[in-house]
MIGU-208916 format. One record per atom (N, C-alpha, C, O): x, y, z; residue in three letters. Coordinates in steps of 0.1 Angstrom, whole numbers, plus 5000, padded with zeros to 4 digits. Layout:
// residues N
XYZALA/...
END
This chain:
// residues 298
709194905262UNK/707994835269UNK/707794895282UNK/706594885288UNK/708894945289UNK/708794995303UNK/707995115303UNK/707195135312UNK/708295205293UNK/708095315293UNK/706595315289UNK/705995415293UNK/705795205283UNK/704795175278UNK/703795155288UNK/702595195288UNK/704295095296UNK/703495105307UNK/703295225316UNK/702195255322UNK/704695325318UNK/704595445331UNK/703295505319UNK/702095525323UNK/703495535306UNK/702395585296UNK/701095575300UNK/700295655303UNK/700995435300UNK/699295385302UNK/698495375314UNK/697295355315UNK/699595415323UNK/699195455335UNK/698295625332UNK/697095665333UNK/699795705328UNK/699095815328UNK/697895865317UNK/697095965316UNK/698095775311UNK/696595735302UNK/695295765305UNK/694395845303UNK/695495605315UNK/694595605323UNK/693995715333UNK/692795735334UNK/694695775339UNK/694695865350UNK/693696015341UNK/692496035345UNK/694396095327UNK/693996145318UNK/692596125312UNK/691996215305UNK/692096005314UNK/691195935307UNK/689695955317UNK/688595995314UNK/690295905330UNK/689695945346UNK/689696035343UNK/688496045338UNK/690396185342UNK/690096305346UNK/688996365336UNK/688096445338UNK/689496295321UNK/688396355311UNK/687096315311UNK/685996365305UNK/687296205321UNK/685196165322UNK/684996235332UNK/683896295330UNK/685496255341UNK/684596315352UNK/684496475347UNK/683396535349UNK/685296535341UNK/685496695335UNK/684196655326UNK/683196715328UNK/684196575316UNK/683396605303UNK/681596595309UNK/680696665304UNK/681596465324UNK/680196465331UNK/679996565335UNK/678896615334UNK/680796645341UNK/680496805352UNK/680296865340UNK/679096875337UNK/681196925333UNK/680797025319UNK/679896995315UNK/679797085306UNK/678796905314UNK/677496855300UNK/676496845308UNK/675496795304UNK/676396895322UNK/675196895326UNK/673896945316UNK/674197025307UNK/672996915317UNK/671896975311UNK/671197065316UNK/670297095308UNK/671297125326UNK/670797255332UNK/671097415326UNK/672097455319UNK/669997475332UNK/670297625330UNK/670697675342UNK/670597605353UNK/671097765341UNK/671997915350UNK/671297885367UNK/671997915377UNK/669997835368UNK/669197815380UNK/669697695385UNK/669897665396UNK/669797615373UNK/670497485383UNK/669397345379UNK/669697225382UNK/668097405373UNK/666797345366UNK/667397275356UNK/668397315350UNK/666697125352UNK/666997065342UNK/666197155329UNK/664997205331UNK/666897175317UNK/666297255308UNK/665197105302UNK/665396985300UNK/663997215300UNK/662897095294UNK/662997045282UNK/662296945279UNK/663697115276UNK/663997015262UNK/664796905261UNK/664796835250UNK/665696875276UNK/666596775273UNK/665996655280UNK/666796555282UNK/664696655285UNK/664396585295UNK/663496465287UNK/662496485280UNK/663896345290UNK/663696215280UNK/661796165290UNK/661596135302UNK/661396175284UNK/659896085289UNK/659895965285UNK/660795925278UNK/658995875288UNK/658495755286UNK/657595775269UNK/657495665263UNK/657095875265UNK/657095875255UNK/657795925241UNK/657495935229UNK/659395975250UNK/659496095239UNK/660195965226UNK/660795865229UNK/659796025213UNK/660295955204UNK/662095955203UNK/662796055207UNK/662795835197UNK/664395825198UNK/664695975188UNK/665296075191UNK/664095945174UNK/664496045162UNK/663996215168UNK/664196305160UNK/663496235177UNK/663396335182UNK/664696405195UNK/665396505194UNK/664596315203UNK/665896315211UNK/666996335204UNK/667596435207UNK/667396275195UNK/668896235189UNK/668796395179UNK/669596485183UNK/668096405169UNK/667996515160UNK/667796665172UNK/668296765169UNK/667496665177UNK/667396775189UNK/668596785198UNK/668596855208UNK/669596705195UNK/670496695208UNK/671996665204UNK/672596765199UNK/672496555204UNK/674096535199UNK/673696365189UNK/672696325185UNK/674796325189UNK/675096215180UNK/674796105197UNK/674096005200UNK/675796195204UNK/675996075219UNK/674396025225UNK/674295935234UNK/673296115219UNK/671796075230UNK/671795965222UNK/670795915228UNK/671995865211UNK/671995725208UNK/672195655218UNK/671795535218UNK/672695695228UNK/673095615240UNK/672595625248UNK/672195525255UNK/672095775252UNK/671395805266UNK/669795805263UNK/668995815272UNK/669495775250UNK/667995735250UNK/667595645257UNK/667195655268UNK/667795545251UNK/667795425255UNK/668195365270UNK/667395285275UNK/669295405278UNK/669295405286UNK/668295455297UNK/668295405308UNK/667295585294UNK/666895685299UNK/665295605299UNK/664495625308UNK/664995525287UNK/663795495288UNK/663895375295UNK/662895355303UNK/664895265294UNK/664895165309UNK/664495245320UNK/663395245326UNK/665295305322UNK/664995405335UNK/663695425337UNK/663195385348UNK/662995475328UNK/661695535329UNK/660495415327UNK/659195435328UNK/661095315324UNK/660395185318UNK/660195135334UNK/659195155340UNK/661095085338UNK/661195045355UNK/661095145367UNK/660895105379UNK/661095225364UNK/660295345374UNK/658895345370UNK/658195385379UNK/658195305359UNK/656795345358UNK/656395245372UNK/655595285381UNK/657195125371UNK/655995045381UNK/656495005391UNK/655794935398UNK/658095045396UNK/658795105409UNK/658495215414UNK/657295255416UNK/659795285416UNK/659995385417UNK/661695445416UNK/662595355418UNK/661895575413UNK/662995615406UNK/664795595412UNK/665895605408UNK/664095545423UNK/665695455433UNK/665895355426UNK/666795365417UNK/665195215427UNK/664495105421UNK/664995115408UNK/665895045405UNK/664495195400UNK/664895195383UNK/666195235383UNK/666695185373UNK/667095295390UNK/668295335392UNK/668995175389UNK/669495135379UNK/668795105406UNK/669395035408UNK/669594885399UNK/670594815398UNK/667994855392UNK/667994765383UNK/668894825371UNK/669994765368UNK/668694935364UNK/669594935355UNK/670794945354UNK/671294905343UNK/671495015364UNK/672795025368UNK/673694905367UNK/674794895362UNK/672594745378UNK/672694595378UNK/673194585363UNK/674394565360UNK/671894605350UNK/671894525337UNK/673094595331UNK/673694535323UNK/673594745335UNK/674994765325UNK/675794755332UNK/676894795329UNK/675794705342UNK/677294635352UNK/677394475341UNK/678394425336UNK/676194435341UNK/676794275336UNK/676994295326UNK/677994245320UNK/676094385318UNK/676894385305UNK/678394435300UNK/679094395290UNK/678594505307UNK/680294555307UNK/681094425314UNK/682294405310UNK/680494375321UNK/681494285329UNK/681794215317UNK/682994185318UNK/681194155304UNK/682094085298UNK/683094105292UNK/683694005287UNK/683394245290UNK/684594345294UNK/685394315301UNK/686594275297UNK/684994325312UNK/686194355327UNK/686594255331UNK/687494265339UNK/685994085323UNK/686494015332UNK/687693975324UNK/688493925333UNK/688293975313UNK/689293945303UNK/690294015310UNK/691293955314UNK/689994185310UNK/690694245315UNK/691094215330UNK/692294195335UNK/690194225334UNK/690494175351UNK/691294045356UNK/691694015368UNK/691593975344UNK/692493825347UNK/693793865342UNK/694893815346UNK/693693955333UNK/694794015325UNK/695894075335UNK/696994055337UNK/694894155339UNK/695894235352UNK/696294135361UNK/697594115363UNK/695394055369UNK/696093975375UNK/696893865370UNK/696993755374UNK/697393905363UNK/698193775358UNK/699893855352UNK/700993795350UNK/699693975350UNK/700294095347UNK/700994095359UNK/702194085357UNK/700594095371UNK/700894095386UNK/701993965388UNK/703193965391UNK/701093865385UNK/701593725389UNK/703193715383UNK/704093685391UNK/703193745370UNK/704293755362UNK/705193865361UNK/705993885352UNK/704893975375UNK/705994075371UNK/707494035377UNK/708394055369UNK/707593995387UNK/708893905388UNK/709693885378UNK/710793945377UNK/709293775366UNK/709493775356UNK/709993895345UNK/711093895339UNK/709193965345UNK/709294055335UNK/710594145340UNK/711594165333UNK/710494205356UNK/711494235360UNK/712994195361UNK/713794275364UNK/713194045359UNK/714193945355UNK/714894035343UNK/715994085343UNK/713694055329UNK/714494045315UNK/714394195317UNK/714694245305UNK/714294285324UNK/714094435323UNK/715894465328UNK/716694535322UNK/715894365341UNK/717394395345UNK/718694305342UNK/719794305347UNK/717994195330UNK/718794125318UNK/719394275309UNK/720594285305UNK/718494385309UNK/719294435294UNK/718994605300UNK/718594695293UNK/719494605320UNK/719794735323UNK/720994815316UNK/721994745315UNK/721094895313UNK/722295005308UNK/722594935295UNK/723794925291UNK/721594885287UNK/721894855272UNK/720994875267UNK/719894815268UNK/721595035256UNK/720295085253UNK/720895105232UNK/720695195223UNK/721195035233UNK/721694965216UNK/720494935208UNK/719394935215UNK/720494905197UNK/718894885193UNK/718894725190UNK/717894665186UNK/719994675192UNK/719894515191UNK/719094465205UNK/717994415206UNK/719894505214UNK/719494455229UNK/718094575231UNK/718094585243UNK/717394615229UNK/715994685232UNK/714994575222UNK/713994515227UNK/715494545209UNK/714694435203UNK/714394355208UNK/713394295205UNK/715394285220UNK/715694145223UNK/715094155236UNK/714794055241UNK/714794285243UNK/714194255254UNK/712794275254UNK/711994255263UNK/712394335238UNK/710894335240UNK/710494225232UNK/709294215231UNK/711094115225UNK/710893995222UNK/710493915228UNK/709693825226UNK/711493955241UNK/711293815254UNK/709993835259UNK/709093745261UNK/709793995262UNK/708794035275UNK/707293985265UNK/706193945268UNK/708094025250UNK/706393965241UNK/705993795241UNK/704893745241UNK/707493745242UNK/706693605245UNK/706493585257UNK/706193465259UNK/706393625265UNK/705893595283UNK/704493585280UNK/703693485282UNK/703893795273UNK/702593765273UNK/702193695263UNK/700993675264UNK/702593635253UNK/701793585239UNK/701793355248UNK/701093265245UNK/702893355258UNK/702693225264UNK/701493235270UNK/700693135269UNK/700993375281UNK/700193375291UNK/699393435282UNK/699193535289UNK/698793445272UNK/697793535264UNK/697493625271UNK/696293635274UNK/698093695274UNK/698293865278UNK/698293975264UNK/699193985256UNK/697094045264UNK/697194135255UNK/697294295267UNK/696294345273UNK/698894355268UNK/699094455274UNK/697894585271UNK/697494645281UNK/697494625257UNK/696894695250UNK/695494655258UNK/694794755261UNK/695194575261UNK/693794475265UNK/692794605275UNK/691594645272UNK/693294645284UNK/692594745294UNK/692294845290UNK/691294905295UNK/693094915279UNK/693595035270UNK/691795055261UNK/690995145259UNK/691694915258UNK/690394885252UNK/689094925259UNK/688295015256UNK/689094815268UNK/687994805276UNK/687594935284UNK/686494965289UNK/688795005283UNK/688395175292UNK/687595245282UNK/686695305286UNK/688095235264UNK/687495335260UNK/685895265257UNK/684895335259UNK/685695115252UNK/684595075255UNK/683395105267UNK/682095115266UNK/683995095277UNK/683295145286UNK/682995305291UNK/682295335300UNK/683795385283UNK/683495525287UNK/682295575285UNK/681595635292UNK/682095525271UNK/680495595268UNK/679595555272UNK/678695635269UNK/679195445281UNK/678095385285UNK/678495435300UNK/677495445307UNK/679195455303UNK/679495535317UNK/679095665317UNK/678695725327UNK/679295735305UNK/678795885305UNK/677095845301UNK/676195875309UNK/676895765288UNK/675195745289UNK/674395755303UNK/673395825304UNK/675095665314UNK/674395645324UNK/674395785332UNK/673395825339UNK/675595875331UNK/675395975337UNK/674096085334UNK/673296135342UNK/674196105318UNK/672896185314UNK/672096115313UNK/671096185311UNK/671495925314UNK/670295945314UNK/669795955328UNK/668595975329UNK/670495945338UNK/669995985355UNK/669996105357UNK/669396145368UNK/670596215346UNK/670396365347UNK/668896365339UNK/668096435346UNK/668496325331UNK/667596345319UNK/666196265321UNK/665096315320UNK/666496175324UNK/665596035326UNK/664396155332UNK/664996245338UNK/662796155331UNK/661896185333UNK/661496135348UNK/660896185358UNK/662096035347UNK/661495935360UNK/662696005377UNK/662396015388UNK/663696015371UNK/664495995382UNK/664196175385UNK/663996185397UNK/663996295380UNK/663696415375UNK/662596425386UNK/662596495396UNK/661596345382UNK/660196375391UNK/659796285405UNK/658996305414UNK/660896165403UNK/661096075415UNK/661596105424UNK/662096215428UNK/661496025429UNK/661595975451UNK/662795855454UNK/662895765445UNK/663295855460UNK/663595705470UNK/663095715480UNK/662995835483UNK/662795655486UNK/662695645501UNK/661995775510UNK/661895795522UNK/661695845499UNK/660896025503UNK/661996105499UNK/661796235498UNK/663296045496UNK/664196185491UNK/664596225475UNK/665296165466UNK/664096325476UNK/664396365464UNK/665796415449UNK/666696495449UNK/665196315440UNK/667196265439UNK/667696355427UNK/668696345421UNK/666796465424UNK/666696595416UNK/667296665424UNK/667896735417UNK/667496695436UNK/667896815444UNK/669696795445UNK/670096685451UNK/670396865442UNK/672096845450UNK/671896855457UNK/670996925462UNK/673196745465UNK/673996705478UNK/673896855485UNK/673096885494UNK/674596935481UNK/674997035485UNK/673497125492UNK/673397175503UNK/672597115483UNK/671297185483UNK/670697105496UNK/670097165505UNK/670796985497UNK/670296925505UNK/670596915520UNK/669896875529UNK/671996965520UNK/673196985527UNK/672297135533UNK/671797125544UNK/672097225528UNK/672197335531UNK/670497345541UNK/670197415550UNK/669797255533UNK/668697305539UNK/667997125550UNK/666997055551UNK/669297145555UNK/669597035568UNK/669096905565UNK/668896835574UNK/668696855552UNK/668696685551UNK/669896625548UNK/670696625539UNK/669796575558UNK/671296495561UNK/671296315554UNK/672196235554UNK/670096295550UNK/670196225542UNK/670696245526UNK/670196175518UNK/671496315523UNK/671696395512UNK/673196335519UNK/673696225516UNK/673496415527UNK/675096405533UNK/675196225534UNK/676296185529UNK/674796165536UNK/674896035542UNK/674895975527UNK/675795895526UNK/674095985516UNK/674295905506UNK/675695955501UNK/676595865500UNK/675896065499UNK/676896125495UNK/678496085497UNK/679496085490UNK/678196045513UNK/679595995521UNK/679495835517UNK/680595785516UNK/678495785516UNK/678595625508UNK/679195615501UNK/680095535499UNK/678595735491UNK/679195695480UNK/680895745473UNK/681095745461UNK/681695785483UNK/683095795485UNK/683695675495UNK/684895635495UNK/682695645502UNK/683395475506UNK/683495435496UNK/684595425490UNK/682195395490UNK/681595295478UNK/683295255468UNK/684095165465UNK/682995425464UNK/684495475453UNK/685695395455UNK/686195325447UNK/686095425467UNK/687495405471UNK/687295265474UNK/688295215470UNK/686695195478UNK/686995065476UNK/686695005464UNK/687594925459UNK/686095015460UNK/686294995445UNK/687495015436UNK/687694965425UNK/688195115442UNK/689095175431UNK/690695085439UNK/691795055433UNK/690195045453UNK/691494975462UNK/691594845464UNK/692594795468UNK/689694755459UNK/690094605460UNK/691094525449UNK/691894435452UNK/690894575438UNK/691794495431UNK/692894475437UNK/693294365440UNK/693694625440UNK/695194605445UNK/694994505458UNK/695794405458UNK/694294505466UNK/694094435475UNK/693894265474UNK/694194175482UNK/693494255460UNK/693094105457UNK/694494055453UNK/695093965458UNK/695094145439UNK/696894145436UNK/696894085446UNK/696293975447UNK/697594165457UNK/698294135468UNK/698193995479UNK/698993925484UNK/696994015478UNK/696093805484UNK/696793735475UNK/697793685478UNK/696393715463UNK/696993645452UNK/698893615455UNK/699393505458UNK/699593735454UNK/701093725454UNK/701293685466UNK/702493645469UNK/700093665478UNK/701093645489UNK/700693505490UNK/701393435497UNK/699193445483UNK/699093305486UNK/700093205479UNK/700693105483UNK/700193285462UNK/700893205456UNK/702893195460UNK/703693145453UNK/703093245470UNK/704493285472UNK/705293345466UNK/706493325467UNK/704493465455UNK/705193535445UNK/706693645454UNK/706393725462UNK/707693625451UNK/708393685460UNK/709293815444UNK/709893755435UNK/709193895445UNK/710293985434UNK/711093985437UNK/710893945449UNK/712494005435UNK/713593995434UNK/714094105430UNK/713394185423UNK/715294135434UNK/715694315432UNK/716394315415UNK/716294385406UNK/716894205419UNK/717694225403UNK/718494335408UNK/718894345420UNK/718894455394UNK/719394555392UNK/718594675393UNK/719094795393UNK/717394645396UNK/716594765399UNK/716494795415UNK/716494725425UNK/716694945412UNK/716395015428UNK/715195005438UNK/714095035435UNK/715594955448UNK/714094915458UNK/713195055456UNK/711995035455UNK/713595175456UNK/712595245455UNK/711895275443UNK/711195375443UNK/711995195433UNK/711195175423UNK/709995165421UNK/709095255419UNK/709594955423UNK/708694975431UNK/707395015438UNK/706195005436UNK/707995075447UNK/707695165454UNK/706595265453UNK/705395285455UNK/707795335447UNK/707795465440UNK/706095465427UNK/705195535425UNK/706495325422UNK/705695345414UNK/703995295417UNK/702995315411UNK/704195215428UNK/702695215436UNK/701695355442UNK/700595385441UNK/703395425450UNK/703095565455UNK/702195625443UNK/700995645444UNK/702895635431UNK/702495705418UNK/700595685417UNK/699795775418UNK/700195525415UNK/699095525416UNK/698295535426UNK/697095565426UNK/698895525432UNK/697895585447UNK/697395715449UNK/696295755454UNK/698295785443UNK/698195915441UNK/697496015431UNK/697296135433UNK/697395955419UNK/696495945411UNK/694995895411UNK/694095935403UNK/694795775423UNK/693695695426UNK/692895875437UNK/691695915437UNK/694095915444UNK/693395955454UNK/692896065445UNK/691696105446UNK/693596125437UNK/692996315433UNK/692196235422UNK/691696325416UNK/691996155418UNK/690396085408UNK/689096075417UNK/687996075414UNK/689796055433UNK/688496015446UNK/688096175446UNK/686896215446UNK/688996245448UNK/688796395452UNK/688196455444UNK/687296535446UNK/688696415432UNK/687596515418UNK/685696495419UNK/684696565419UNK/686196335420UNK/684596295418UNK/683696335432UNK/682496335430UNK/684196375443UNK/683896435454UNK/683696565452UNK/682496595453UNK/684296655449UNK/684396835442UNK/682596825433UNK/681496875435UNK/683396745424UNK/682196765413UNK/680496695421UNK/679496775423UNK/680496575423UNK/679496555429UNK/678396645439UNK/677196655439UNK/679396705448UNK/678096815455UNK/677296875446UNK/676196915450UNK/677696905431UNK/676496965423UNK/676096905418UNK/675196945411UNK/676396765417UNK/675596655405UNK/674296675414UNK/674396705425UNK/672396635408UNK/671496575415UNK/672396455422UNK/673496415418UNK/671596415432UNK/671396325442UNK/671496175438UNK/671896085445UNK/670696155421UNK/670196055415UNK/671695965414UNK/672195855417UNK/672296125404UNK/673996085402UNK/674695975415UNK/675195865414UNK/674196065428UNK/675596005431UNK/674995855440UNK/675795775446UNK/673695835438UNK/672995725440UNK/673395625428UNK/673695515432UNK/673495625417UNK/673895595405UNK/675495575409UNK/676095485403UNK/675995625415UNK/677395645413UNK/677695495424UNK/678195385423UNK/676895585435UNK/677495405445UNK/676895305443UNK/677695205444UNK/675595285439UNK/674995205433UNK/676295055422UNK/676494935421UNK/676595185417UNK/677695135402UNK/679095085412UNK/679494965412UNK/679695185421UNK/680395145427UNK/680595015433UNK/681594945433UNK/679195005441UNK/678994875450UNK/679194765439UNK/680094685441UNK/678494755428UNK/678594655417UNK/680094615413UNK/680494505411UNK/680794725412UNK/682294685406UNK/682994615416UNK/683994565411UNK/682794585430UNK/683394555445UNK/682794415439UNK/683394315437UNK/681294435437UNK/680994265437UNK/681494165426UNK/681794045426UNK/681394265415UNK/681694205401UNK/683894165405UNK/684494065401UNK/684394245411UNK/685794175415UNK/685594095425UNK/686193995422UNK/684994065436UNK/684993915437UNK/684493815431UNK/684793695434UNK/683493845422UNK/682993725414UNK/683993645403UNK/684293525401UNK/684493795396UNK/685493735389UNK/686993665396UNK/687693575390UNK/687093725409UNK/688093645409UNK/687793495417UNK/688793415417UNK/686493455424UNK/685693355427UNK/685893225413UNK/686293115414UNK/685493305403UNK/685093215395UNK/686293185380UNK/686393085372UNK/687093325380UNK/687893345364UNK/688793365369UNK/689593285363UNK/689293435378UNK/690693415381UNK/691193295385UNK/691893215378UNK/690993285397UNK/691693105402UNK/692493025393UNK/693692995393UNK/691292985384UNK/691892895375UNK/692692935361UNK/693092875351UNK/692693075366UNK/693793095351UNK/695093185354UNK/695893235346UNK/695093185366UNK/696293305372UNK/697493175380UNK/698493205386UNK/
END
């Protein structure tokens, strides 16, 4: 069970690195850096056209792409970002929040778990490994803890996280659109180069945006263990455990911040407007959940 977890960590981490690799590799552009015109979704283009001209995956990014282009006709292409980004935050959130109580409650009870881990240290017999994942299974099956539970909700949510990426690459509207006078077709970097520093500024948002998003939870954990007077206990395990294994994710948190920074100077602009946009939502959607779902079940 122990080992099950250091796994799903690196799972996760694996899982992080293959979305941001598979968004950078699938750009839709040619050699110039131009979106190629055949991949470029309009307000009228038909679904059975897109889909048969493209992959199995534009089932997702159609649709997505024509919101976009639906709410840009009578905004504009910031605006259509930002509404739809909103409507697939809530829709995912019915996702995140199962999971998101899950973890917190995963937290609440590791004390516990650490009890029956250093119940059956240096007993590695196949009677006593049964007997310690029996216990740790009724902890979660008392607290309806499904460990697997996140494991889920990541791959559920991957594809609608890549949809969103290609339809803000593809979307017609965000392509030929504005925010604010800046144009969200152009890379950071491009933008960078030819002194709009508004380019630079969204850009640096949206690596705040990231990293707190990626740092409130632990930060909420930690409010939680310290209101509720959760104290761990060393047991038989080494203080640098622990530790050790926070360091682990931190460090993983950070080279996932770093990738999506690397890669972003070439994403358009739209991307990384979409990106903080999504980011800011995940910051709000963890305090709501823990405002309203956590409290009473942790």
């Amino acid at each position: 069970m122990k080992r099950f977890f250091k796994d799903k960590k690196k799972l996760l981490f694996l899982s992080v690195f293959m979305l941001i690799t598979l968004a950078a590799c699938s750009q839709p552009r040619g050699a110039n850096g131009d979106i190629l015109k055949d991949q470029i979704i309009y307000l009228n283009t038909p679904f059975w056209d897109t889909v048969t001209n493209g992959s199995w995956f534009d089932i997702i990014v159609w649709p997505i792409s024509q919101m976009i282009n639906f709410v840009g006709k009578y905004t504009d292409a910031g605006i259509a970002i930002i509404v739809v980004t909103l409507f697939i935050q809530l829709i995912t959130s019915a996702f995140s929040i199962k999971s998101q109580v899950a973890s917190q409650k995963m937290q609440m009870l590791q004390p516990e778990l650490n009890r029956i881990q250093a119940k059956y240290a240096g007993k590695t017999d196949d009677r006593s490994r049964m007997m310690q994942a029996q216990e740790m299974q009724a902890i979660y099956s008392k607290n309806k803890i499904n460990p697997f539970g996140s494991i889920l909700v990541m791959f559920i949510q991957f594809p609608i996280i890549l949809g969103m990426y290609q339809a803000v690459m593809r979307a017609y509207t965000v392509i030929s659109g504005d925010f604010m006078g800046i144009h969200l077709d152009t890379t950071v970097i491009s933008g960078i180069r030819d002194s709009q520093w508004a380019y630079l500024l969204i850009f640096l948002l949206m690596i705040i945006a990231q990293f707190l998003s990626m740092k409130f939870p632990q930060w909420m954990q930690k409010h939680h263990k310290k209101k509720a007077n959760v104290k761990e206990k060393k047991y038989a395990q080494p203080e640098q455990k622990g530790s050790g294994m926070m360091q682990s994710m931190n460090m993983m948190m950070y080279m996932s911040l770093a990738m999506i920074s690397v890669f972003a100077l070439s994403w358009p602009l739209g991307m990384s407007f979409y990106w903080l946009i999504s980011s800011i939502a995940r910051v709000l959607q963890t305090l709501i959940i823990d405002k309203f779902f956590i409290k009473g079940n942790v």
